[in-house]
C-alpha positions as a Markdown table, in Angstrom:
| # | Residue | x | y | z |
|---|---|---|---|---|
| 1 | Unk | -10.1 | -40.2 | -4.6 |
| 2 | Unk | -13.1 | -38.2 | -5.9 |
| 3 | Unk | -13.2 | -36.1 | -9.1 |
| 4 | Unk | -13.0 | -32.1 | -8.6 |
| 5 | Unk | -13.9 | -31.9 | -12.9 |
| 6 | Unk | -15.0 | -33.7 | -14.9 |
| 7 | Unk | -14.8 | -32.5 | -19.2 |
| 8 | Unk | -12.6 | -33.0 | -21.9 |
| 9 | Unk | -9.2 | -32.2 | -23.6 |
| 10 | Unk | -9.6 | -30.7 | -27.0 |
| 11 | Unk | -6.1 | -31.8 | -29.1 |
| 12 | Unk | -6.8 | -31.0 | -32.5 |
| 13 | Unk | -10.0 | -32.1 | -33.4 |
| 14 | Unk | -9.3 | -35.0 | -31.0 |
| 15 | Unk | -11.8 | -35.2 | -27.6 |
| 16 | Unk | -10.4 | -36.9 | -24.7 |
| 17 | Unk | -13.2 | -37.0 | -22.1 |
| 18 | Unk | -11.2 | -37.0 | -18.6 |
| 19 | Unk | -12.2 | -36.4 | -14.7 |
| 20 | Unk | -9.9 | -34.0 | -12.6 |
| 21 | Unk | -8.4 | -35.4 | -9.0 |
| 22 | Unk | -6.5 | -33.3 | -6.7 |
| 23 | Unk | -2.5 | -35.0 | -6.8 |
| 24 | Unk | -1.7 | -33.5 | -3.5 |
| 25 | Unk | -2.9 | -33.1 | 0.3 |
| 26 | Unk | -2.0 | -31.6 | 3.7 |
| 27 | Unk | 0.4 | -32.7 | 6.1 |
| 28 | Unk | -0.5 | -30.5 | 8.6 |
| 29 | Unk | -2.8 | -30.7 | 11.3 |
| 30 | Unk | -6.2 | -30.0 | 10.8 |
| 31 | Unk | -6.9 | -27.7 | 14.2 |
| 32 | Unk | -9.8 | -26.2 | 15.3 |
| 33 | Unk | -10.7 | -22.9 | 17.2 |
| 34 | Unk | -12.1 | -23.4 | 20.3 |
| 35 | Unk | -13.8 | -20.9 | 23.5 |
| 36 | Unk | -10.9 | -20.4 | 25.9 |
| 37 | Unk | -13.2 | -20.5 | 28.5 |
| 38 | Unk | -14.5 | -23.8 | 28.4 |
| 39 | Unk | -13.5 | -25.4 | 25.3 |
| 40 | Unk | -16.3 | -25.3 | 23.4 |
| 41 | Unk | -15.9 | -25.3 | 19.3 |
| 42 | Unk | -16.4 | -22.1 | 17.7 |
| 43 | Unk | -19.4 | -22.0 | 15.2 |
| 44 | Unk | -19.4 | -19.7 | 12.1 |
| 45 | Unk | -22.7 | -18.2 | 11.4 |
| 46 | Unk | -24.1 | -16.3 | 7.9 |
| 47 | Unk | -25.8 | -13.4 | 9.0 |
| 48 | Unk | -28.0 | -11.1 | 7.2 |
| 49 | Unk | -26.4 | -7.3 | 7.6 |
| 50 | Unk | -29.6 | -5.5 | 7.9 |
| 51 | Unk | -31.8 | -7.7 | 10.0 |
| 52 | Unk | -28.6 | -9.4 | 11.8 |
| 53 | Unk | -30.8 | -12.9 | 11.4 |
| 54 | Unk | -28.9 | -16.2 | 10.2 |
| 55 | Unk | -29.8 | -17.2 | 6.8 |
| 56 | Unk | -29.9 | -20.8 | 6.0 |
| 57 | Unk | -27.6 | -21.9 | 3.3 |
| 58 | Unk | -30.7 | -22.6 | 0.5 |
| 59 | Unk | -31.4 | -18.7 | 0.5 |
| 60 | Unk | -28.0 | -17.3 | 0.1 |
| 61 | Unk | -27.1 | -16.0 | -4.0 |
| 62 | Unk | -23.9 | -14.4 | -5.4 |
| 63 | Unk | -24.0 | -11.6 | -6.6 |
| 64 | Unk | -21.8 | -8.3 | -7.6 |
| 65 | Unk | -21.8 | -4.7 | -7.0 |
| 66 | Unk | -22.3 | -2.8 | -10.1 |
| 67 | Unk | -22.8 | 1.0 | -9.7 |
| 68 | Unk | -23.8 | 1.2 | -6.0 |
| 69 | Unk | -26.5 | -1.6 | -6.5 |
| 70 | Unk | -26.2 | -5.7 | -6.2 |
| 71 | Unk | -26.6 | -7.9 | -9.3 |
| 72 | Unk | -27.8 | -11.3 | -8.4 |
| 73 | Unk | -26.2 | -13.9 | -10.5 |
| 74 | Unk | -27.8 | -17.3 | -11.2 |
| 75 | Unk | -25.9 | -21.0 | -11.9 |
| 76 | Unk | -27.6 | -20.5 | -15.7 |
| 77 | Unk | -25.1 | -17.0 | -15.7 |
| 78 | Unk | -22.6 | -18.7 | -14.7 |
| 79 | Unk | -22.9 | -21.6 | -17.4 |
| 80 | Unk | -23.9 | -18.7 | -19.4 |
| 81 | Unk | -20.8 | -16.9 | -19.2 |
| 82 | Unk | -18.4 | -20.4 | -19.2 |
| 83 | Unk | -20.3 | -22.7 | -21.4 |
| 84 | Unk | -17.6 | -24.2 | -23.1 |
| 85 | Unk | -14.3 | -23.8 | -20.9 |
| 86 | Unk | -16.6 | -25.4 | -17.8 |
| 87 | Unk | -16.5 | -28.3 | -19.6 |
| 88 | Unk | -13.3 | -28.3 | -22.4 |
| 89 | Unk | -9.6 | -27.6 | -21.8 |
| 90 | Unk | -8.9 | -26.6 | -25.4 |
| 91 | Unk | -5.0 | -26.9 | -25.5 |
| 92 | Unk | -4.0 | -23.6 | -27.8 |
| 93 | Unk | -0.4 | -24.4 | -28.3 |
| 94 | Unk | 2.5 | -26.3 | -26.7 |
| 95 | Unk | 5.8 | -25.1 | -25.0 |
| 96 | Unk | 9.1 | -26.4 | -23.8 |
| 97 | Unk | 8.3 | -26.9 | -19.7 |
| 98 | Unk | 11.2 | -24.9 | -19.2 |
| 99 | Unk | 10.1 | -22.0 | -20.6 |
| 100 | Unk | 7.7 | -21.4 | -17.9 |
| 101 | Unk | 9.1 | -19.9 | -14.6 |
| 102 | Unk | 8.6 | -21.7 | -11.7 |
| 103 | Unk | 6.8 | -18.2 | -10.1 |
| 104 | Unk | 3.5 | -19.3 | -12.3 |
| 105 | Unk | 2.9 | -22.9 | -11.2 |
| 106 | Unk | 0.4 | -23.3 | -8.3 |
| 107 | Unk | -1.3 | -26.3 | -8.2 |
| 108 | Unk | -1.0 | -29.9 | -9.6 |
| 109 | Unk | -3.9 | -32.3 | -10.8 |
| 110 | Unk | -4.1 | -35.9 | -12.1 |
| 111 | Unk | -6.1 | -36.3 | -15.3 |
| 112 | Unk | -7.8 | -39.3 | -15.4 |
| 113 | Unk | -9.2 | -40.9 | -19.3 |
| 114 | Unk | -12.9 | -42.4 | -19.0 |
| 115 | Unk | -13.2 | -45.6 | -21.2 |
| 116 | Unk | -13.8 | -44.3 | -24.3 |
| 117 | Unk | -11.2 | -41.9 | -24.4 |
| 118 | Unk | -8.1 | -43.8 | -22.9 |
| 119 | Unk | -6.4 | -44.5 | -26.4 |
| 120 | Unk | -6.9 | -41.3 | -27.2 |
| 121 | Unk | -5.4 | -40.0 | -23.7 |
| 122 | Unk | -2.4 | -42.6 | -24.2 |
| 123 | Unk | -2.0 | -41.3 | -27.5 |
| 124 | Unk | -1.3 | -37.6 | -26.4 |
| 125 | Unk | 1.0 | -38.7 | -23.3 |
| 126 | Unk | 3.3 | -40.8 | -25.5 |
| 127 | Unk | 3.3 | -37.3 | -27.5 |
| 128 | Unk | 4.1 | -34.8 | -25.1 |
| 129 | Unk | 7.1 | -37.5 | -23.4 |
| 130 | Unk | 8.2 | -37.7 | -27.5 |
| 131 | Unk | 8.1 | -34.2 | -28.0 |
| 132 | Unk | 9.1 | -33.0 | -24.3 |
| 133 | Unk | 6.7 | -30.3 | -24.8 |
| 134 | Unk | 3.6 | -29.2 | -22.2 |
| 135 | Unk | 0.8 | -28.0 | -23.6 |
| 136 | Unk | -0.9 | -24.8 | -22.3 |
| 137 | Unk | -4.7 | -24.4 | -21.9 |
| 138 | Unk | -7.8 | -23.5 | -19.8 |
| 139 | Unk | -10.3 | -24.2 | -18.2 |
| 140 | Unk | -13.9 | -22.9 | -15.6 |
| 141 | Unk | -14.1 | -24.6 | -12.2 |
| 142 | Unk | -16.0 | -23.5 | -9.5 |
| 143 | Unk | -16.5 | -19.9 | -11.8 |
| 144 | Unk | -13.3 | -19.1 | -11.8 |
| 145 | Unk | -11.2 | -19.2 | -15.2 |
| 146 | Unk | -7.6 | -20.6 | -14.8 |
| 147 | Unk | -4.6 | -20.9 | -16.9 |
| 148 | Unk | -2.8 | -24.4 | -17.2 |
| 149 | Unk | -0.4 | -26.4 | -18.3 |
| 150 | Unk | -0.9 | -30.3 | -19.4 |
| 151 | Unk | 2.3 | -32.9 | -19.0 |
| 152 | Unk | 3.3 | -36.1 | -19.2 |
| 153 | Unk | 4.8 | -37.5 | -15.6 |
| 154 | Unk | 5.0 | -40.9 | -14.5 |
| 155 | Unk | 2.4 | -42.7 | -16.9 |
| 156 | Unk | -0.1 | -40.2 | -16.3 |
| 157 | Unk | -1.4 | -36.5 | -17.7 |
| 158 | Unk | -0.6 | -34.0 | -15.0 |
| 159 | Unk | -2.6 | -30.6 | -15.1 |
| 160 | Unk | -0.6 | -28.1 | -13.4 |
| 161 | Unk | -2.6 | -24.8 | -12.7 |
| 162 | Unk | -0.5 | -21.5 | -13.0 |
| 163 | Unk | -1.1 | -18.2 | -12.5 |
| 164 | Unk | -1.5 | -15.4 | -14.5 |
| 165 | Unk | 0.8 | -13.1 | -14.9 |
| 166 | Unk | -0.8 | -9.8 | -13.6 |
| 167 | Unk | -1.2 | -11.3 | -10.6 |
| 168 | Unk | 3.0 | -11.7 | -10.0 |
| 169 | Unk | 4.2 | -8.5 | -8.3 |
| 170 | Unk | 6.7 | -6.4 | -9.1 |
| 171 | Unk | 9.7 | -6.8 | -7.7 |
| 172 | Unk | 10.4 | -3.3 | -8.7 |
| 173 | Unk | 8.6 | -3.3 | -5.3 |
| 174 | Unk | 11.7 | -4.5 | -3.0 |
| 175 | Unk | 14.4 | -2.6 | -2.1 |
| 176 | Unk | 17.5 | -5.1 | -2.8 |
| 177 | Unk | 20.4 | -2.7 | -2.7 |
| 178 | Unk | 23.0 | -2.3 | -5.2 |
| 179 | Unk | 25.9 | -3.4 | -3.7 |
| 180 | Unk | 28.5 | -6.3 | -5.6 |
| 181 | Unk | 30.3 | -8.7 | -4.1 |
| 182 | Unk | 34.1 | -8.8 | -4.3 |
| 183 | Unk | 35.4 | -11.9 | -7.2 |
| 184 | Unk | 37.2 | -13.6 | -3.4 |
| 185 | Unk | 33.8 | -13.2 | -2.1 |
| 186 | Unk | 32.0 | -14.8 | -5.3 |
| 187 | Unk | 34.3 | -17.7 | -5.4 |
| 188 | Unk | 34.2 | -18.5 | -1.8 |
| 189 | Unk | 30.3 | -18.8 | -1.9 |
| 190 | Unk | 30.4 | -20.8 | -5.0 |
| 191 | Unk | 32.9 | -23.1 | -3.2 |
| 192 | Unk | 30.3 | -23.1 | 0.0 |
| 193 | Unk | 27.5 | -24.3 | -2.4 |
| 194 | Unk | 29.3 | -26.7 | -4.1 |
| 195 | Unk | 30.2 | -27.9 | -1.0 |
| 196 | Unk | 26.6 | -28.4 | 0.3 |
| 197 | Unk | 25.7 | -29.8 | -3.5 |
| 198 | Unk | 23.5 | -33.4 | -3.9 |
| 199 | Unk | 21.2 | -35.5 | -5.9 |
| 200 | Unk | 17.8 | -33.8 | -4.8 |
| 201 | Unk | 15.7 | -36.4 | -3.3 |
| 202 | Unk | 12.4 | -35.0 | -2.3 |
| 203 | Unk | 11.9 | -38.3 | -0.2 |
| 204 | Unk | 14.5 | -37.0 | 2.5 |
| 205 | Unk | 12.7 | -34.1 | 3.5 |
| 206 | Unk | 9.7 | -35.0 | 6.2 |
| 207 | Unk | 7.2 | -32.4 | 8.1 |
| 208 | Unk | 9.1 | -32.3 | 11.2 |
| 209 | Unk | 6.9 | -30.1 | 13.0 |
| 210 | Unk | 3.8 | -31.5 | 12.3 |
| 211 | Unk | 5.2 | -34.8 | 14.2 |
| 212 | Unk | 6.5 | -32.6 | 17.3 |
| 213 | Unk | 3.5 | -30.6 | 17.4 |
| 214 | Unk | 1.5 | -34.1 | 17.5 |
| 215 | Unk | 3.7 | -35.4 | 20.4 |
| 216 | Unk | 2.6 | -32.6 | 22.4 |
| 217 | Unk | -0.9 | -32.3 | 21.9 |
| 218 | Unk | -0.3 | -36.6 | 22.9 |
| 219 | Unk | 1.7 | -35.6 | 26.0 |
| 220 | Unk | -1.0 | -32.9 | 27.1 |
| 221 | Unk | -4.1 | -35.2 | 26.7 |
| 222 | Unk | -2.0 | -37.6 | 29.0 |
| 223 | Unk | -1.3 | -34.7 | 31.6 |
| 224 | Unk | 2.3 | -34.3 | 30.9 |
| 225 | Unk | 3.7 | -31.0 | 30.4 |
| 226 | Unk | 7.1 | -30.9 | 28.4 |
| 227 | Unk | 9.2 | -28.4 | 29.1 |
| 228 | Unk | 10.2 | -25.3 | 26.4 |
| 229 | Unk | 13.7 | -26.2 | 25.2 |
| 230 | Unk | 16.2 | -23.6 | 25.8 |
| 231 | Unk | 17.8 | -22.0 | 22.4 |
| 232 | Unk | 21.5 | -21.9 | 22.5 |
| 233 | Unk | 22.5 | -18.2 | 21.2 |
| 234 | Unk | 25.4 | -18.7 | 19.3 |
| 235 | Unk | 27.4 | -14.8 | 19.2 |
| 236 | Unk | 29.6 | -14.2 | 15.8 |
| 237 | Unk | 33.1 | -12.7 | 16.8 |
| 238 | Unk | 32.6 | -11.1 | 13.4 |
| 239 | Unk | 30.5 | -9.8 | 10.6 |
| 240 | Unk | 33.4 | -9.9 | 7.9 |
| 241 | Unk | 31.8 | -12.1 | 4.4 |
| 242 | Unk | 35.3 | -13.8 | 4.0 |
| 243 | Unk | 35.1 | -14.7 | 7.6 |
| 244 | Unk | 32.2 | -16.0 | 7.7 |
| 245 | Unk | 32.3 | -18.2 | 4.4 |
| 246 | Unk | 35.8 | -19.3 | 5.1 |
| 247 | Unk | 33.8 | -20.5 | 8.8 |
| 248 | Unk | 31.7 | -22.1 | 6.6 |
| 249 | Unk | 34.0 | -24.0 | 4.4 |
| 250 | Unk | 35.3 | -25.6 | 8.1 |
| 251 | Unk | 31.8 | -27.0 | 9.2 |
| 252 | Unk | 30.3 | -29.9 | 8.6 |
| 253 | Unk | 26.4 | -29.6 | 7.8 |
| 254 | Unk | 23.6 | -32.0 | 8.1 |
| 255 | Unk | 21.7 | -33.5 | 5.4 |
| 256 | Unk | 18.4 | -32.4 | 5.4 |
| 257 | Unk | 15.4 | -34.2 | 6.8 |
């Protein structure tokens, strides 16, 4: 794995230098867009909107529009304006983990100690397993500020990134309805999830579709063409809850996979 950030946690006045790695990747299919005509990939291009001319990558800047006119900005603004963060995660205070709705979480990172700071880094995961707390913090990477939490999983410091809150919605938003079920109802879907009820085991669920959609692409590049499965249409003699849950309760269901 390669590091995405390398910096310290700040506990206290304790400094535990650490580099950041990405704990997860895709399992989908990395595709590619392509000219239907004869195949050929498409290439992306940066053009320059007044003189439509490519620009080559050493020549393009960031920059923001304040009051009608661009501001170019420079790596020393950047370090400028994230000096410290860019390189400390400064944990401000620590939580219960269940305090935190799962809405905020979005993505997870291992924390790995360099040399000289792995006692001190073994020292705070024993802490937050002894305590069952997360601590909250954040940090710059790639000029962007993010909010965070840092816990104790499986003998290592996770990082998990969350977001802030102004940028949940509203659910004020949706229009849910008002209406209540009936206390029949109620029980009747209770009993329905009891009835589909397990140990979670994240093993047992699999990217089906990736695996399909690689078959085909496999059958194609052999010349075969499969044919489109036909969807049996299954019509509901009726719309009634009771009726439907009481259906329910009488079928036997699938683990997932």
């Amino acid at each position: 794995m390669r590091s995405i950030w390398t910096g310290a946690i700040g506990f206290g006045l304790v400094n535990i230098p650490v580099k950041m790695y990405s704990a997860t990747q895709s399992s989908s299919l990395d595709l590619d867009m392509l000219d239907k005509k004869d195949l050929s990939n498409i290439r992306f291009v940066r053009v320059n909107e007044n003189t439509g001319k490519e620009v080559v990558w050493e020549n393009i800047v960031k920059g923001y529009k304040f009051k009608d006119e661009y501001i170019p900005l420079t790596k020393e603004d950047f370090d400028l304006a994230s000096a410290k963060k860019s390189q400390m995660m400064e944990v401000s205070y620590f939580v219960k983990q269940e305090e935190i709705d799962s809405i905020y979480y979005e993505t997870p990172y291992y924390l790995e100690p360099e040399k000289s700071g792995a006692k001190a880094y073994g020292l705070l995961k024993e802490a937050l397993l002894k305590t069952g707390k997360v601590g909250v913090t954040s940090y710059v990477l790639r000029n962007r500020e993010s909010l965070a939490i840092l816990r104790a999983n499986n003998n290592v410091i996770m990082l998990n990134k969350l977001r802030f809150y102004e940028e949940i919605r509203d659910v004020g938003e949706l229009s849910i309805g008002k209406t209540r079920p009936t206390q029949k109802e109620l029980q009747m879907a209770a009993s329905l999830i009891n009835q589909l009820s397990g140990k979670f085991d994240i093993r047992q669920y699999k990217d089906t579709y990736t695996g399909e959609l690689l078959k085909i692409i496999e059958a194609k590049s052999k010349g075969i063409k499969l044919k489109s499965p036909k969807m049996k249409v299954v019509h509901r003699k009726t719309e009634d809850l009771m009726d439907l849950l009481k259906a329910s309760l009488g079928t036997k269901h699938k683990k997932a996979s």
